[in-house]
C-alpha positions, 0 to 999 in steps of 0.5 A, a space after each residue: 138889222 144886226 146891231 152889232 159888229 165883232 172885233 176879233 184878237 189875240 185876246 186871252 192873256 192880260 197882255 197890255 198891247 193886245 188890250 190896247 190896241 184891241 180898245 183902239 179900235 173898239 173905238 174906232 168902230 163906234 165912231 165910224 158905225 154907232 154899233 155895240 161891239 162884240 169881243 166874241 171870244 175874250 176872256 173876261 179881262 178883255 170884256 173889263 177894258 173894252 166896252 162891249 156887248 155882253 154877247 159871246 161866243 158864236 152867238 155874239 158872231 151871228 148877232 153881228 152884221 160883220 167881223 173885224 179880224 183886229 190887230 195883233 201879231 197872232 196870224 204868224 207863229 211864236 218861234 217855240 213850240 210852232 206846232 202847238 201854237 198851230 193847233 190853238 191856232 185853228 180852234 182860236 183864229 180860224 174858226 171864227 173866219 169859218 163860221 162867219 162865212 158859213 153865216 154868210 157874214 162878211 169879215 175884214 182884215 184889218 192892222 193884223 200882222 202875218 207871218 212866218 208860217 212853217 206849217 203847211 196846215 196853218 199856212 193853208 188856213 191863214 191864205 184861205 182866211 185872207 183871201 176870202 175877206 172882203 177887206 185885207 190890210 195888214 200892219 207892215 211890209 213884212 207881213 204882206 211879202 209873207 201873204 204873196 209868198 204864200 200864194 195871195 195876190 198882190 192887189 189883194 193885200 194892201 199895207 196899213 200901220 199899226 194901230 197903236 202908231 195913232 196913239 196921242 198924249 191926248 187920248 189918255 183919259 185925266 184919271 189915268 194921266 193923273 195916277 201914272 204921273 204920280 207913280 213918279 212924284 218923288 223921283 227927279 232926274 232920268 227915268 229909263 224903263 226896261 222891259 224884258 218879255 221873254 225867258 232870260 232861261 229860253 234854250 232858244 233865245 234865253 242867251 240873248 236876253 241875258 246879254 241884254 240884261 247883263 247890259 243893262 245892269 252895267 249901264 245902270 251901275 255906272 249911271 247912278 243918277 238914273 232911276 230904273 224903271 222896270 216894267 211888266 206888262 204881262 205878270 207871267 214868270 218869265 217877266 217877274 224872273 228878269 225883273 227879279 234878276 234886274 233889281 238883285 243886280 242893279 245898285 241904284 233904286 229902281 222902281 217896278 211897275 206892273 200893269 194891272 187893268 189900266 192900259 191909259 195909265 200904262 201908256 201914261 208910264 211910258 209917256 213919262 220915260 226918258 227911254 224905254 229899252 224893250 224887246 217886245 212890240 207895243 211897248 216900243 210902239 206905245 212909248 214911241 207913239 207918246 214921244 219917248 225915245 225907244 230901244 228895240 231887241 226883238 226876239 222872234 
């Protein structure tokens, strides 16, 4: 008998939610099953977070009794560049759903987010790899509307929440409390955190964003007791560009926390928050989760 079960994600860049909530149910899946996990096509940052078999690749997927197509937002497209995240989309997504069919390994759906989908070809493959799971459940109301309307039927799609909604301050190993917590050792008063994961110079958005930041720089300039706390969880440009932006403008002491490889001690920043103002998913998700009050502005 297979020893293993492969979990499957939007694992290529170190972006803080998709680690997580991939870890989540990492977790989950040997606690339900006793088996080894298999990321079969992760980047090495994911294999360092997540206990798994050190099986990859299509190998990792025929040594696997089944595949869980796992959470992330990656079944709908970015609102740039749509026909370049549909060609990934086939060689990242839909080729492992592809593959365990022809394997004749059985593979579910499970906490993943759907939609919108403007490509006819990426709309096509996203309703086959639905309708041929054993198990469909998708993260919210929205992305099952996107599957019915695309053509899946109703009963086939049923309605989960998402993953990190089951994170508890308990969850957090020791360690990890004890390194967030001290990042604030010699701060009293309010903590507010921003976090900005989209271009302020986006021709798309950018001008949104910059409101947003503008916003948050005359809050803080006239709220001096509070301690901003600006947070990258994705060291790509466009996150150290409005933090850069932020600590130029901002007159009181901010404090710049960077997500590293720990993604405990990260959810431990957010937990120590007043507030968190962000515009991306799981960082509202996560703070949300551990009992910090959230400001969302998203931007897809």
């Amino acid at each position: 008998m297979k020893k293993n079960i492969s979990l499957h994600g939007a694992y290529y860049p170190n972006n803080f939610g998709d680690v997580l909530i991939l870890a989540i149910q990492s977790n989950w899946i040997k606690e339900i099953t006793g088996k080894e996990v298999v990321l079969p096509f992760a980047t090495e940052i994911y294999r360092d977070q997540i206990q798994s078999s050190r099986e990859r690749g299509f190998k990792g997927l025929r040594n696997s009794e089944k595949l869980i197509y796992g959470a992330g937002g990656y079944l709908g497209e970015p609102n740039i560049k749509k026909w370049l995240w549909g060609f990934r989309f086939f060689l990242k997504h839909y080729a492992p759903a592809k593959y365990a069919s022809f394997k004749k390994i059985k593979y579910a759906v499970i906490g993943t987010g759907v939609g919108p989908l403007t490509n006819i070809f990426t709309r096509k493959a996203v309703v086959n790899l639905s309708k041929k799971s054993a198990f469909l459940a998708v993260r919210d109301n929205e992305s099952k509307q996107y599957l019915k309307k695309y053509g899946v039927e109703d009963d086939k799609v049923f309605v989960t929440a998402d993953v990190a909604l089951s994170l508890t301050k308990e969850d957090l190993p020791i360690e990890s409390k004890q390194k967030g917590k001290k990042i604030f050792e010699n701060i009293s008063g309010p903590k507010y955190g921003v976090h900005i994961g989209a271009d302020i110079d986006s021709p798309v958005y950018g001008s949104k964003i910059k409101m947003l930041i503008d916003e948050c720089v005359n809050f803080f300039n006239k709220n001096k007791h509070i301690t901003p706390v600006l947070i990258i969880d994705n060291n790509n440009k466009a996150q150290n560009k409005a933090v850069n932006y932020l600590k130029k403008n901002i007159k009181n002491d901010c404090v710049v926390y960077k997500h590293n490889k720990d993604i405990w001690e990260t959810a431990t920043v957010l937990s120590e928050l007043d507030i968190v103002i962000t515009n991306k998913l799981h960082i509202g998700i996560v703070a949300y989760a551990l009992g910090t009050d959230c400001i969302g502005f998203p931007y897809h």
